[in-house]
N, C-alpha and C positions, 0 to 999 in steps of 0.2 A: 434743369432743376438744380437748383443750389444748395447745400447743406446748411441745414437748420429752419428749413420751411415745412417740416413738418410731414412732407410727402415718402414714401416709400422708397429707399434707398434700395436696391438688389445688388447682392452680394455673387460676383463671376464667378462661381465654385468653381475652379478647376479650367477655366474658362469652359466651363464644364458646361455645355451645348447638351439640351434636353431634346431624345428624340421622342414627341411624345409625350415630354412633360414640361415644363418650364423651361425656358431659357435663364437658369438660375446665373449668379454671380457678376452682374456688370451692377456698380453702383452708378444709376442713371447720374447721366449728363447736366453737368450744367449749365445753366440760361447761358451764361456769359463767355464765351470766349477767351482760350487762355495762349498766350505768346510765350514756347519755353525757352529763356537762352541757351545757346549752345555757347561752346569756346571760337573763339577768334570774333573779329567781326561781324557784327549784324547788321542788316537793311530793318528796323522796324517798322518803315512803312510799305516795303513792299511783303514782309514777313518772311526774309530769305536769308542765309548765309552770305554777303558777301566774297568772301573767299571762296569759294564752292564752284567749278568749273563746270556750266550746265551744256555747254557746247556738245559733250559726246551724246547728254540726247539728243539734242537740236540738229546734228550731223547727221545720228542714226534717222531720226526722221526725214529729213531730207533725202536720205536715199534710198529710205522705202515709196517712197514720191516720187521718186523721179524713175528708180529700175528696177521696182517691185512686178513682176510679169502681168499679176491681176489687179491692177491701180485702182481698176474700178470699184474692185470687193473691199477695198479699205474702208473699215468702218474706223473713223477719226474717235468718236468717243469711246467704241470700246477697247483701243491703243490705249486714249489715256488716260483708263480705269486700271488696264493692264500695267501700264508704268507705277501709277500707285500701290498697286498691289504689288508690285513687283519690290518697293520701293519700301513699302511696311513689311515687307516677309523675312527683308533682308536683316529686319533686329534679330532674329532667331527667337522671337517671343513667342510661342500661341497663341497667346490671347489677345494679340494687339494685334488686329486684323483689319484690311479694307473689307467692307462689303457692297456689292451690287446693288441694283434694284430686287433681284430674286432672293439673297441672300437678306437684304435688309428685311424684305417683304415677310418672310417666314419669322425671323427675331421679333419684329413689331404684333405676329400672329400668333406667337409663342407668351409674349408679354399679355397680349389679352387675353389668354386664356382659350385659346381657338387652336388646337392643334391637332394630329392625325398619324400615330407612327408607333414605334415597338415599344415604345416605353424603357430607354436604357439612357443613362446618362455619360458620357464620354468624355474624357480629359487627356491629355498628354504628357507620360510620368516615364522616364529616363528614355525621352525620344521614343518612346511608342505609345501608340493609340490602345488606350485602354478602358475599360470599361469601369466607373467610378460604380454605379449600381446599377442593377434592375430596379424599377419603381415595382410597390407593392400590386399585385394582381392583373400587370400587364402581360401582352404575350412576348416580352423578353425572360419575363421571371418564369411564366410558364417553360420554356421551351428550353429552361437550366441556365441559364447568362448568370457568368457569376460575379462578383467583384475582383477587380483587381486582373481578369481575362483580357488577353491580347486581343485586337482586332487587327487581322492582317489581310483582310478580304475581304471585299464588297461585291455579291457578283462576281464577275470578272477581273475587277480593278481592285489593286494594289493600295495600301493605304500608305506603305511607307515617305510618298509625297505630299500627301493630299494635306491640305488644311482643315480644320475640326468643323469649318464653314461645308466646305466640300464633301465631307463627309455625312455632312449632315443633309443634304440635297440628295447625294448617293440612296439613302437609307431611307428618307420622307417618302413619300406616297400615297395615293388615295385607300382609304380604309377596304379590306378583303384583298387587296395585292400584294403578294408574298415579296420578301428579300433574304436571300440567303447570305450568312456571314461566316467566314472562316475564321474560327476564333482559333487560339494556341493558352492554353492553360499549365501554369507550374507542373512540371511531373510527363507531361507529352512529349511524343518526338516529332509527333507533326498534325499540324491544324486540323480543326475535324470542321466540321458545316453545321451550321445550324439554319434551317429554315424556319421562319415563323411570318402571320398575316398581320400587315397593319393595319390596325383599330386607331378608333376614339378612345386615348386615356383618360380616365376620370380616377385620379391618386386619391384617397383619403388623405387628410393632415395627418391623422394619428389615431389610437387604439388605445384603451385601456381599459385594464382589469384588476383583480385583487386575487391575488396568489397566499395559497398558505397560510389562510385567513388574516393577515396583517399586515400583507408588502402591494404597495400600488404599484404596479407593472404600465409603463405609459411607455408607447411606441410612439414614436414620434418621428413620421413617415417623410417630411418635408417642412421646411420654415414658409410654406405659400402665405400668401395674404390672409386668408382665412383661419390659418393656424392659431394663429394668437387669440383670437375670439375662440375658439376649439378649445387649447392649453387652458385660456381661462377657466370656461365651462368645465372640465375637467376637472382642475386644481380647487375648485370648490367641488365638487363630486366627490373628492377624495379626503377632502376634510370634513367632508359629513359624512362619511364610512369610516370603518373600522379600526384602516390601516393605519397605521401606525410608522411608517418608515417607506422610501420610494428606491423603486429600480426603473431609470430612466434610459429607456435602449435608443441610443442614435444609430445603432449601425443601418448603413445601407439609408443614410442620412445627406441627398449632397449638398444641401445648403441650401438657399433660397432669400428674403428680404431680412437686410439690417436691421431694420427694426423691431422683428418681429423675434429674433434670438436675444434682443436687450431686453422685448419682454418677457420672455420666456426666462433669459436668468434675474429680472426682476422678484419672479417669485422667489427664490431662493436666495437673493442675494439683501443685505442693508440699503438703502436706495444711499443714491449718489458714491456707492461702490462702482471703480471703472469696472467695466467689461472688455471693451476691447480699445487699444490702440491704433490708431490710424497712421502710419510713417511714410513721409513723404521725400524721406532721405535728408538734401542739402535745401531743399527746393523752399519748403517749407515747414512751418513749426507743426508738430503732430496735433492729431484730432483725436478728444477724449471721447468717448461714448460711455455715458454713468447707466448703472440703475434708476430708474423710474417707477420700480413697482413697489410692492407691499410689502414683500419677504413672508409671504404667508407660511409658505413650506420651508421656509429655511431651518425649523427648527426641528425639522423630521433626517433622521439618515439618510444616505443617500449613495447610493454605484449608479455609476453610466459605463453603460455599455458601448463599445465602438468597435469599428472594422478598416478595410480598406477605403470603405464605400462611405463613409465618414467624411467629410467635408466643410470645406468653408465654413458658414452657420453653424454646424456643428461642432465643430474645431474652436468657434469662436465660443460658442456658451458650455463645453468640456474646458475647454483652457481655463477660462473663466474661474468658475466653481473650482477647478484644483488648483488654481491661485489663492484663491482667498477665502475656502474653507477647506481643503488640503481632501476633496473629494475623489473617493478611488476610481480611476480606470479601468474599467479590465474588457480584457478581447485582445484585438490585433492594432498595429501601429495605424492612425487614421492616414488620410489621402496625401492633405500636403498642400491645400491652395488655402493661397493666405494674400494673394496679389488682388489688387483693385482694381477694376475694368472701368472705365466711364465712356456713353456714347455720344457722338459729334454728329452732328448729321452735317454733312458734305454737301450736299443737292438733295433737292427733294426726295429722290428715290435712293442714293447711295448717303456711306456713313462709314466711320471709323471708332474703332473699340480698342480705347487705351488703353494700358497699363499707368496707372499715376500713381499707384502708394502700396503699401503691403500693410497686413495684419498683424500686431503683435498682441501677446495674452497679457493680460495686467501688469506683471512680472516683467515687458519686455522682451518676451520669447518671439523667436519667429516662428510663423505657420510654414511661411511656403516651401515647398521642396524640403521638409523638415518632418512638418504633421507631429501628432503627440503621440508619446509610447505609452502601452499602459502601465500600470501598477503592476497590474497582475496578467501575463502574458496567458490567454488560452485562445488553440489555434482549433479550428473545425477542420477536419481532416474528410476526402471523397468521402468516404463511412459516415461519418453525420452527417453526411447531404442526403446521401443515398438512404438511410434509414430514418431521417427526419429527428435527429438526435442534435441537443443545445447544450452543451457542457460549460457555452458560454452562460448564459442563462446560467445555470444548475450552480458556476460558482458566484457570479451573481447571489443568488439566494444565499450559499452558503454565508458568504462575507454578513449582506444586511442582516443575515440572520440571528451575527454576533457584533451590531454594531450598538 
């Protein structure tokens, strides 16, 4: 798919693998095929390095040919699946991963909307596997998953090697089969387990109500496809009621489709205001992404809300608004993916998921491994979990209350 044809772009939050829910954050692939130069010599019509000595695989293969014990069990293509993967792992990327026929299978099952699993979303933030959010009313959120929670246990198996790919196989399964996870949380000395059965997620887009008779409270659960048409619905909802000024909650937000956060800060925003930056480093010239919409709500106040669980899409329509109408933060520092995924399909059944460009806020800011601080720092502490207390919320309100 090419950019500017008008199709749904998805944004790879985190390279942030939905167990459960969307396969959020890879900006789909394009039709066409891209050739990247490297340094020194190139072969462009065989698409190789010239200087690059392929002999030490070509050796090691040969001598698994020739004095490997069990010659007969060699399966040829799953070696040279395994060389690829071996091959992409070796960037130290996350998100730029070979996938299988099994792995791709679940990604393309994820994208349509066909999924079956705890409902938790996963990324990898200072080399550990962590948990970006629980999705709203699944049995990850039930069973306490919280954001920003280590994952160091699957079962029996260790995640500390595993791929987000692989972990995400560990974890799927058919709905009513339990997985247990050792998670390790801020404050712990050591992992505790959490078992929970996986279902069929069905996420809401979003929630809203009017607090305090004048403040529109819009949750806003996921950037899915549907959302936009939702936000809409909504955003006229709220302009035929009362309210008078919005608290707009991302947290536990991980992202979801590009286009669907340009419309969302459409509302808010003067159209043909950017939204976000596309940077593709030396490679090539950056991709603007403007406003499109009305600005219906732009002229109402406005706090967002955010957390760890905050992401991609969300990071990108917060940055947004606190660029170019200087909109307050408050909560906790969001996630931190701000990189670009695009998928290649390899063979029919296998595929590869880039990295080709990063996120910047209107401003020029980077997202990734950076994410936005708030304004106004408030942290939820066990005690607000445990007693179902929002002091995020509560200043929230305070702020809009005097804006």
């Amino acid at each position: 798919m090419t950019r500017g044809t008008g199709k749904l772009a998805v944004l790879f939050f985190v390279g942030v693998l939905v167990l459960g829910a969307y396969f959020w954050g890879f900006q789909a692939g394009r039709s066409e095929a891209r050739i990247v130069p490297i340094e020194g010599a190139y072969n462009l019509q065989e698409g190789k390095p010239e200087l690059v000595d392929f002999s030490l695989f070509w050796d090691a293969w040969r001598i698994l040919q020739e004095k490997y014990a069990a010659k007969d069990s060699l399966d040829y293509q799953a070696m040279v699946e395994g060389a690829v993967a071996g091959m992409v792992k070796s960037l130290g990327d996350p998100y730029t991963v070979f996938m299988d026929a099994q792995e791709t299978k679940i990604f393309r099952d994820d994208i349509s909307g066909s999924f079956e699993g705890v409902g938790i979303e996963i990324g990898i933030q200072n080399r550990e596997l962590r948990v970006i959010a629980p999705l709203q009313g699944t049995p990850a959120q039930k069973a306490g998953l919280r954001a920003g929670d280590a994952i160091v246990r699957i079962e029996d198996t260790f995640t500390s090697d595993l791929t987000l790919e692989e972990v995400v196989s560990l974890i799927r399964g058919p709905r009513g089969t339990k997985v247990t996870l050792g998670i390790l949380r801020e404050g712990w000395l050591e992992p505790r387990d959490f078992t929970m059965a996986r279902a069929v997620i069905e996420v809401p887009s979003l929630e809203w109500d009017i607090l305090e008779g004048n403040v529109a409270y819009i949750q806003l659960f996921q950037f899915s496809e549907k959302a936009g048409r939702d936000f809409a619905r909504a955003a006229n909802e709220v302009l035929q009621s009362p309210a008078d000024r919005i608290i707009l909650d991302l947290r536990n937000n991980p992202g979801g489709f590009l286009e669907v956060a340009v419309d969302v800060a459409g509302w808010f925003l003067e159209r043909d205001q950017v939204v976000v930056l596309e940077d593709f480093g030396e490679k090539e010239k950056e991709q603007t992404y403007k406003a499109n919409g009305n600005g219906r709500l732009g002229s109402l106040p406005l706090v967002i809300l955010l957390n760890q669980g905050s992401a991609s899409a969300s990071e990108i329509v917060a940055g947004a608004l606190r660029d170019h109408k200087e909109v307050l933060l408050v909560g906790e520092k969001s996630f931190g993916k701000g990189s670009v995924q695009e998928l290649e399909e390899l063979s029919e059944d296998t595929s590869l998921k880039v990295t080709v460009a990063n996120w910047l806020t209107p401003n020029g800011n980077h997202i990734t491994n950076v994410g936005l601080s708030p304004d106004v720092r408030v942290e939820l502490t066990p005690e607000d979990f445990d007693q179902e207390r929002d002091p995020q919320l509560d200043k929230a309100l305070e702020i809009i209350k005097n804006l």
